[in-house]
C-alpha positions as CSV (number, residue, x, y, z in Angstrom):
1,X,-66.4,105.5,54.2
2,X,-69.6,103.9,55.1
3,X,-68.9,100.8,52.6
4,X,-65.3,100.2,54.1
5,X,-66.6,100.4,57.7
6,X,-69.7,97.6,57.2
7,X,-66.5,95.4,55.1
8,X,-64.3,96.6,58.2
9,X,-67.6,95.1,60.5
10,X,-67.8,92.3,58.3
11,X,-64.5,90.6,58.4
12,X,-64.7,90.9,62.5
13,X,-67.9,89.0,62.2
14,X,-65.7,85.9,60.7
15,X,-62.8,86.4,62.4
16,X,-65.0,86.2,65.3
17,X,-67.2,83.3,64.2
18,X,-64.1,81.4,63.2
19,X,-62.6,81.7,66.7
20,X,-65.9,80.6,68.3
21,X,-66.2,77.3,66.1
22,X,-62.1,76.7,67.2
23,X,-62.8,77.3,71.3
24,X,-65.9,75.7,70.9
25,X,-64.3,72.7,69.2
26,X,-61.1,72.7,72.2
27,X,-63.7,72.9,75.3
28,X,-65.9,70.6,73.5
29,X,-69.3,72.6,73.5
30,X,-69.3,71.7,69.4
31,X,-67.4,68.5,68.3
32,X,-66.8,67.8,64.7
33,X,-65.2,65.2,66.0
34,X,-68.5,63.8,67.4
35,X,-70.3,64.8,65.0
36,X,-68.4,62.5,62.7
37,X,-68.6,59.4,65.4
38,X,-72.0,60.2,65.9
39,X,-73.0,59.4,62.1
40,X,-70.2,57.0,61.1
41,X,-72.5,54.6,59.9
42,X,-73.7,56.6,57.5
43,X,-70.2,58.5,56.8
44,X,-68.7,55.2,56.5
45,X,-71.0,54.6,53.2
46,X,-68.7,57.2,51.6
47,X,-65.3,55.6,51.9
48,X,-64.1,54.5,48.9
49,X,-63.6,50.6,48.4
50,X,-59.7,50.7,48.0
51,X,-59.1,53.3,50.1
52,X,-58.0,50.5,52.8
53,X,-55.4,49.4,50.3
54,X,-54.0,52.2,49.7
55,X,-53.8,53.6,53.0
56,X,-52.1,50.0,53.8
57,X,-50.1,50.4,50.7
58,X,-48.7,54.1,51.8
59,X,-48.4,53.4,55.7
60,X,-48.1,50.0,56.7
61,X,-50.5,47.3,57.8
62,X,-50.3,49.1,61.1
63,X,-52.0,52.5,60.5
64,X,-55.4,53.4,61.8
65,X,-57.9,53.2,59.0
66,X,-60.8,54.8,60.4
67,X,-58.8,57.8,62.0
68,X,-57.1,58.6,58.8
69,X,-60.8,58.4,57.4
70,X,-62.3,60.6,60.3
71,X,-59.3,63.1,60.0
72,X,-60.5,63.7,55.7
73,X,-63.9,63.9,57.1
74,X,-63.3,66.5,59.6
75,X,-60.6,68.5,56.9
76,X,-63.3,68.7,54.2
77,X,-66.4,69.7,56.7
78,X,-63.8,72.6,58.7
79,X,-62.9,74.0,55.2
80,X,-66.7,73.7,53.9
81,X,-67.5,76.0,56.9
82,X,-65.0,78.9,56.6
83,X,-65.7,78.8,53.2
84,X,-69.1,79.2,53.8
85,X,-68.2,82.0,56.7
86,X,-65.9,83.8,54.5
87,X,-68.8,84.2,51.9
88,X,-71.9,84.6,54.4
89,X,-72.6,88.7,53.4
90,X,-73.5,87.1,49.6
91,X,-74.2,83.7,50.8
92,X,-77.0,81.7,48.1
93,X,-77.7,78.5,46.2
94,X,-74.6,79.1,44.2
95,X,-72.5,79.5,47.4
96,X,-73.8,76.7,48.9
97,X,-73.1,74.7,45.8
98,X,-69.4,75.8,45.9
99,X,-69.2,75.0,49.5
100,X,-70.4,71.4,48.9
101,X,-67.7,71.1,46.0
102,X,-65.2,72.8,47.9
103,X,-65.7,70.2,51.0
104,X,-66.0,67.3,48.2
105,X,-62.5,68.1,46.8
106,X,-61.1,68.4,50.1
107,X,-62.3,64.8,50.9
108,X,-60.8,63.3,47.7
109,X,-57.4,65.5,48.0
110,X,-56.3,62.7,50.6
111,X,-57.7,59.6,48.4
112,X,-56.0,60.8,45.0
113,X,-52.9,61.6,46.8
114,X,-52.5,58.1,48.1
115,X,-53.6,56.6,44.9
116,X,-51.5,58.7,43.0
117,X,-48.1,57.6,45.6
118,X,-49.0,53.6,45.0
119,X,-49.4,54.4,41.1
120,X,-45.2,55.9,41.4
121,X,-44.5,53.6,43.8
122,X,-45.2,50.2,41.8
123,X,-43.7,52.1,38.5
124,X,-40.4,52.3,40.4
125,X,-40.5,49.0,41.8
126,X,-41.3,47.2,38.4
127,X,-38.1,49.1,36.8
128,X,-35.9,48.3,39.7
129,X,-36.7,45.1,40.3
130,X,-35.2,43.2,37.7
131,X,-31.4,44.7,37.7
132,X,-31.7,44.1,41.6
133,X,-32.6,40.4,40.5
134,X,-29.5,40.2,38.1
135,X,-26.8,41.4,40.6
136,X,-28.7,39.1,42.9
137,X,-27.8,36.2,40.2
138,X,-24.4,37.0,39.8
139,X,-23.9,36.4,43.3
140,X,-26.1,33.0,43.6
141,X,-23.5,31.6,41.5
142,X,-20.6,32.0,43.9
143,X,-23.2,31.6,47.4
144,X,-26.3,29.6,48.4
145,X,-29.5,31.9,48.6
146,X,-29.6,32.6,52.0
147,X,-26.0,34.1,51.9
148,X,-26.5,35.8,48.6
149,X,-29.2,37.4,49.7
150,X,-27.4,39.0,52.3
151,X,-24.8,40.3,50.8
152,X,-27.2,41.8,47.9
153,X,-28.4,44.0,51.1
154,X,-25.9,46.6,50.8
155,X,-26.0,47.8,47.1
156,X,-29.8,46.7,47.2
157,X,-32.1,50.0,45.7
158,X,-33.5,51.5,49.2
159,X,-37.0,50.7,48.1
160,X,-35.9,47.5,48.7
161,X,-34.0,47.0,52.0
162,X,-36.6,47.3,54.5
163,X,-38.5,44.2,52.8
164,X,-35.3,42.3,52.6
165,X,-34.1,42.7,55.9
166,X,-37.4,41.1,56.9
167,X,-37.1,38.0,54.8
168,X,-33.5,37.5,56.0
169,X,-34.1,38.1,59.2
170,X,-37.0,35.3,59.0
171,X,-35.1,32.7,57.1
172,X,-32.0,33.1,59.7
173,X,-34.7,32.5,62.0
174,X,-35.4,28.5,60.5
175,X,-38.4,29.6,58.7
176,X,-37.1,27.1,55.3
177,X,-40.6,27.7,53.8
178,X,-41.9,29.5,50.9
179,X,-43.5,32.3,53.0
180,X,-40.5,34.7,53.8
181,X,-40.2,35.2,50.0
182,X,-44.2,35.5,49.2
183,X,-43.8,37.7,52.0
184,X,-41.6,40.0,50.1
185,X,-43.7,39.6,46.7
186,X,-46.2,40.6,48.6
187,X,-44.7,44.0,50.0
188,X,-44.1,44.7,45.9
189,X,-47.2,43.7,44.2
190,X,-45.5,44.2,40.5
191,X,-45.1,42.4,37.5
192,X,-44.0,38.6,37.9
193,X,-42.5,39.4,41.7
194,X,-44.5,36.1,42.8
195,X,-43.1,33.9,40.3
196,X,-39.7,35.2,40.6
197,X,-40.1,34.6,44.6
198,X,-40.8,31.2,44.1
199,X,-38.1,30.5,41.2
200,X,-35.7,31.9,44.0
201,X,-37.4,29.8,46.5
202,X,-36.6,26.6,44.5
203,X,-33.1,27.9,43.7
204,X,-32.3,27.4,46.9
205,X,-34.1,24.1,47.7
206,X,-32.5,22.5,44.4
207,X,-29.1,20.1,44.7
208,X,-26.5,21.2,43.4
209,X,-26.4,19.2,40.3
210,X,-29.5,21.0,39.1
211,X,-28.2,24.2,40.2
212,X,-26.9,25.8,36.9
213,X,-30.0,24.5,35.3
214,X,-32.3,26.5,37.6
215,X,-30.0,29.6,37.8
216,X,-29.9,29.5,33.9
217,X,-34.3,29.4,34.1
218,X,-34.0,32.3,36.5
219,X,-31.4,34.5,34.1
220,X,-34.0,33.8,31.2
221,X,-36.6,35.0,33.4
222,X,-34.8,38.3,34.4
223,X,-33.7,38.7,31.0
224,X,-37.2,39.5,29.7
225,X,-38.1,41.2,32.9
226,X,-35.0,43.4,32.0
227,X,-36.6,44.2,28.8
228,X,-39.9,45.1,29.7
229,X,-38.8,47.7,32.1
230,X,-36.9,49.5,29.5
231,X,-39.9,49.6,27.0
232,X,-42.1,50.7,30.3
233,X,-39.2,53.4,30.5
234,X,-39.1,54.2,26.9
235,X,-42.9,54.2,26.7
236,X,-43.2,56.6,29.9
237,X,-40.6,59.1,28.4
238,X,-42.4,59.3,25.1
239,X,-45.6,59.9,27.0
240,X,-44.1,62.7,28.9
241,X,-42.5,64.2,25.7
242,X,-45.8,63.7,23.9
243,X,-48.1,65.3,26.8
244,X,-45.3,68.6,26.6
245,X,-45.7,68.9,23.1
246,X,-49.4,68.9,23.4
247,X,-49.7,71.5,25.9
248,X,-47.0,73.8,23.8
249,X,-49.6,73.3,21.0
250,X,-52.2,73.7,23.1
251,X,-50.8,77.4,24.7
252,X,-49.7,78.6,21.5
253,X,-53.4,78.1,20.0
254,X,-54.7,79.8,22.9
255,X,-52.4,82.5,22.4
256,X,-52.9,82.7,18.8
257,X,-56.6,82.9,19.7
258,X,-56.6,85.6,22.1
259,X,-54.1,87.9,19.6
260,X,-57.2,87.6,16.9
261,X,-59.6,88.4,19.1
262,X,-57.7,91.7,20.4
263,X,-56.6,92.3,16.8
264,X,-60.7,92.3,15.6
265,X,-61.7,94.5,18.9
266,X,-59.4,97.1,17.7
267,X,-60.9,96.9,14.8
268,X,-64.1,97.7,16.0
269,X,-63.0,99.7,18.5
């Protein structure tokens, strides 16, 4: 009785501290907030070099760097301390360790989760982007660029249509320059998307005489860009077949493990 009343007395105690550190945070007598804008020099030291990119790459050149920064800073240092509070009866070096690992994990969660979107994101646009490019050819024959690119809109992949409504819009606007297209090579940083910007870019410029001869460079070109997205496909579905065959192997091992070990305590025993 007397154990379950001091646990009873215990989890009060956080519950209590944890409200404290909330209203102290809302009335601002303690600021983590602060805290963080109080040190961002010295936080700012642990951002990661890419993690600009990234961010960039996930939200748009319009989101606010430093305040997604600040918010990871202020996620991992909140869950460091109720860790810490929820472990404060047996609190110690070991604790303390696991809180620092804890808060460190919390930061990176954030980091790896962006990281891990632009690694998807870039597979799917380099095996998409070549049989948009070939229905996108079968209609330069029949249109000028301008106009085929417009039509190519509607059955364009989705990952696609914001970045082309952009470039249309900006070549309907005059703009007869290269940029609109880098532009859009720029939005999907994949394999050959520059050079297939500017072999469009010159389709469009060229006379008409030259026409099939640049259209027949550009199928050539989407032709082996074809290719190597299915060998990236082929070589991704063989990896996935090969990592689930290796943790079968890997679980059955165990379990064939753990049924000796049993089998020789029983012997024992």
């Amino acid at each position: 009785m007397k154990i379950r009343g001091l646990n009873s007395m215990y989890y009060e105690i956080l519950a209590l501290a944890v409200i404290i550190i909330f209203v102290m945070q809302y009335i601002g007598g303690f600021s983590i907030n602060k805290f963080i804008d109080d040190n961002a020099s010295m936080f700012k030291k642990l951002q990661e070099d890419d993690f600009e990119f990234y961010a960039k790459a996930r939200y748009g050149d319009a989101v606010d760097i430093e305040k997604l920064f600040n918010q990871r800073l202020r996620d991992a240092l909140l869950t460091g301390l109720c860790v810490g509070f929820l472990f404060i009866n047996d609190f110690s070096y070991v604790m303390l360790l696991i809180c620092i690992a804890v808060m460190i994990g919390m930061f990176k969660m954030p980091y790896m989760s962006l990281k891990s979107y632009y690694k998807s994101h870039l597979h799917l646009i380099d095996t998409q982007l070549p049989y948009y490019l070939k229905n996108l050819e079968i209609l330069i024959q029949h249109y000028t660029v301008p106009v085929a690119l417009g039509k190519s809109l509607g059955d364009a992949p989705e990952i696609f249509q914001d970045g082309l409504r952009d470039m249309i819009e900006k070549i309907n606007a005059g703009d007869s320059t290269i940029e609109p297209y880098m532009d859009f090579a720029k939005d999907f940083p994949v394999r050959d998307s520059m050079r297939m910007m500017r072999l469009l870019y010159r389709l469009g410029l060229g006379k008409q005489e030259r026409k099939q001869e640049q259209l027949l460079s550009f199928s050539k070109t989407i032709s082996g860009l074809q290719q190597k997205a299915r060998e990236a496909r082929y070589k991704a579905r063989l990896e996935k077949m090969e990592s689930k065959t290796m943790t079968m192997l890997v679980c059955t091992g165990v379990g064939v493990m753990l049924l000796l070990v049993l089998s020789i305590l029983q012997t024992f025993s």
